[in-house]
C-alpha positions in Angstrom: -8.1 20.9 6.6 -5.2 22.3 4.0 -4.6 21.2 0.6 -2.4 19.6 -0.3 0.5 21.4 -2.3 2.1 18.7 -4.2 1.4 19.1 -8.2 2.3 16.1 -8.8 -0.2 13.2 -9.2 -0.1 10.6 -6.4 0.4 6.7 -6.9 0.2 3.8 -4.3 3.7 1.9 -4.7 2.7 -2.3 -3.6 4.9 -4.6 -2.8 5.2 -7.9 -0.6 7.6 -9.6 1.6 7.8 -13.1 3.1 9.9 -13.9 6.3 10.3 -15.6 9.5 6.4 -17.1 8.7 4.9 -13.8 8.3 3.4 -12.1 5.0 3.6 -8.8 4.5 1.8 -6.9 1.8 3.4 -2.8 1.7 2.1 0.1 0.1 3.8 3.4 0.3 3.4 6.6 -1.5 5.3 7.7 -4.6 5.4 10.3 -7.4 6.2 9.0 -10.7 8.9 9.4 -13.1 9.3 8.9 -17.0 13.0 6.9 -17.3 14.2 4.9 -19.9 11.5 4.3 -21.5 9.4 3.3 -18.4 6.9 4.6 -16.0 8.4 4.5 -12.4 7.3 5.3 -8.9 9.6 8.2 -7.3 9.9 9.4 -4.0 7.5 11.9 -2.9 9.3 15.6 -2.5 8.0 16.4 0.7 8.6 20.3 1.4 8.3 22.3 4.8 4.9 24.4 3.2 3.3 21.3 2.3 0.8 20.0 4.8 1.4 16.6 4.9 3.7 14.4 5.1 4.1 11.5 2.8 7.9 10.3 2.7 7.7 7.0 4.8 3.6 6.0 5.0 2.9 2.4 5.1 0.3 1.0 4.7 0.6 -2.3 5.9 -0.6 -5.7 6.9 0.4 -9.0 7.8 -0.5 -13.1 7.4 0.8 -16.2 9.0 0.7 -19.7 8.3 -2.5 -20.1 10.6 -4.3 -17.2 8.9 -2.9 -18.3 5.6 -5.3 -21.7 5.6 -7.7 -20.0 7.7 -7.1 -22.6 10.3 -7.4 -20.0 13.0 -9.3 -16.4 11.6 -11.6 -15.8 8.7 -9.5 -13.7 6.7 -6.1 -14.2 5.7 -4.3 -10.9 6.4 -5.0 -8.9 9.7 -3.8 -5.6 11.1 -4.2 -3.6 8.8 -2.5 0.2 9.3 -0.8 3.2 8.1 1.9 4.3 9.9 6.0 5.7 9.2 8.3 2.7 8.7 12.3 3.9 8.4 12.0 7.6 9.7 15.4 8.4 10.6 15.0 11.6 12.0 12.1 13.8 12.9 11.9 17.8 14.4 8.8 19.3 15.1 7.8 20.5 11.7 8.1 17.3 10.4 6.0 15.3 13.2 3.1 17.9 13.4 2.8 17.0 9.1 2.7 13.3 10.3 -0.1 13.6 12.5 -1.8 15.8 10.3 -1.9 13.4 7.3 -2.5 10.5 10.1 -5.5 12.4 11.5 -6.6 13.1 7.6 -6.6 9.7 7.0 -8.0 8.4 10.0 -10.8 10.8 9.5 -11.5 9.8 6.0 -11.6 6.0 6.6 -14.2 6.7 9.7 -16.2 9.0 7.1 -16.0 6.1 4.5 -17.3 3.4 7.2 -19.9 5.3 8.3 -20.9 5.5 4.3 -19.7 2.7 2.7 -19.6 0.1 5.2 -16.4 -1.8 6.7 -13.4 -2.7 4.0 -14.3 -5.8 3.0 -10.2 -6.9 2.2 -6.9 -5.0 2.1 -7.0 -4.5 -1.3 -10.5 -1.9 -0.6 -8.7 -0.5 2.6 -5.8 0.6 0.7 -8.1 2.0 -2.3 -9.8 4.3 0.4 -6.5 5.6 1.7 -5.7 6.1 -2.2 -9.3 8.0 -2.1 -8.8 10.1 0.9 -4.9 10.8 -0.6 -6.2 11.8 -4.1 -3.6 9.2 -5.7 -4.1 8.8 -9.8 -2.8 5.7 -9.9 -0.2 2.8 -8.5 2.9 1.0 -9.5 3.1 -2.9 -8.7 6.4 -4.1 -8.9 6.7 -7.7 -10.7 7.9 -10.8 -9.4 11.3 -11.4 -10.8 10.1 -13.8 -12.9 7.8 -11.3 -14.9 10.6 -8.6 -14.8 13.1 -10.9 -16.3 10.6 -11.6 -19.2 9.3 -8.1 -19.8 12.2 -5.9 -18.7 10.0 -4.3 -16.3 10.4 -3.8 -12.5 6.7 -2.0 -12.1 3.4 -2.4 -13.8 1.6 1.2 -14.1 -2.1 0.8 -12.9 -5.1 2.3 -12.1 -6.4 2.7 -8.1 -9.2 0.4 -9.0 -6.8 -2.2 -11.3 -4.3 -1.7 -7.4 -7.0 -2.8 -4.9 -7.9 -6.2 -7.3 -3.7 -6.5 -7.7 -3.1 -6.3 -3.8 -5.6 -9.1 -3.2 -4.8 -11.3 -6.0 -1.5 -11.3 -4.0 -3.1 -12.4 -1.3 -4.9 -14.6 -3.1 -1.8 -16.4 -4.4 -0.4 -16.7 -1.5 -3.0 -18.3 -0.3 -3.3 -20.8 -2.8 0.5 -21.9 -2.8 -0.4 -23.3 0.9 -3.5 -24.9 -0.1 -1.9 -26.5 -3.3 1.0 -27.9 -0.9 -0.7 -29.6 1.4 -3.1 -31.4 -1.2 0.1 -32.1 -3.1 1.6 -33.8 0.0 
């Protein structure tokens, strides 16, 4: 498989929405930048002679209301993947650098399996596609209340520090339903 070209260290951006009755917890791919006085995630400069592909990668899962109280599954979030969200347009180049980088995933997460055993959340799944990407490090961008206080959109983390962040979020969101319905 080619190397990747790309100098610049790697970081897992993570963010979360909430709509319609669904969670969503979405990671892409960033660069980073030094900016007024921060740390902050930057789009990845994706170039014909690199080998993969990077601008628009999710990875991705979702939760519901049943999952969330674990009424109706075991875990909270399901369908976990990586995919392109937002791609507006594509030529050939472009889609044989997305399969590649999806086959170089996919390859690395079977190789992982078959080693480390399944991902135990989506916090681990994410921190073996942060592996298999070589990514330094992640951004996790604040709620608005913590920006408001510190100023700060993003807090700069490890990998490691990333997979325990993305399922703390779970975590709490978890916990809001359960502390509602005793509250009720």
């Amino acid at each position: 498989m080619a190397k990747q070209t790309t100098s610049e260290p790697l970081h897992l951006v993570i963010d979360e929405t909430r709509e319609y009755g669904y969670f969503h917890v979405n990671v892409s791919i960033a660069t980073e930048r030094y900016e007024n006085g921060h740390w902050w995630p930057y789009g990845t400069q994706d170039r014909y002679d690199d080998p993969l592909q990077l601008s628009h990668l999710r990875i991705t899962c979702q939760g519901d209301e049943r999952s969330r109280t674990g009424s109706d599954r075991q875990e909270p979030v399901y369908g976990f993947d990586v995919c392109y969200r937002d791609v507006h347009s594509v030529d050939a180049q472009r889609v044989k650098r997305m399969a590649r980088t999806l086959a170089k995933i996919e390859t690395g997460l079977q190789k992982l399996s078959e080693s480390r055993g399944y991902a135990r959340s989506f916090g681990d799944y994410c921190g073996r596609v942060a592996e298999i990407l070589k990514c330094k490090g992640a951004f996790d961008r604040n709620s608005r209340e913590t920006e408001s206080v510190s100023g700060q959109t993003y807090r700069r983390m490890s990998v490691g520090d990333a997979v325990n962040a993305i399922d703390h979020r779970i975590y709490t969101w978890q916990r809001e339903a359960i502390n509602s319905a005793v509250s009720a």
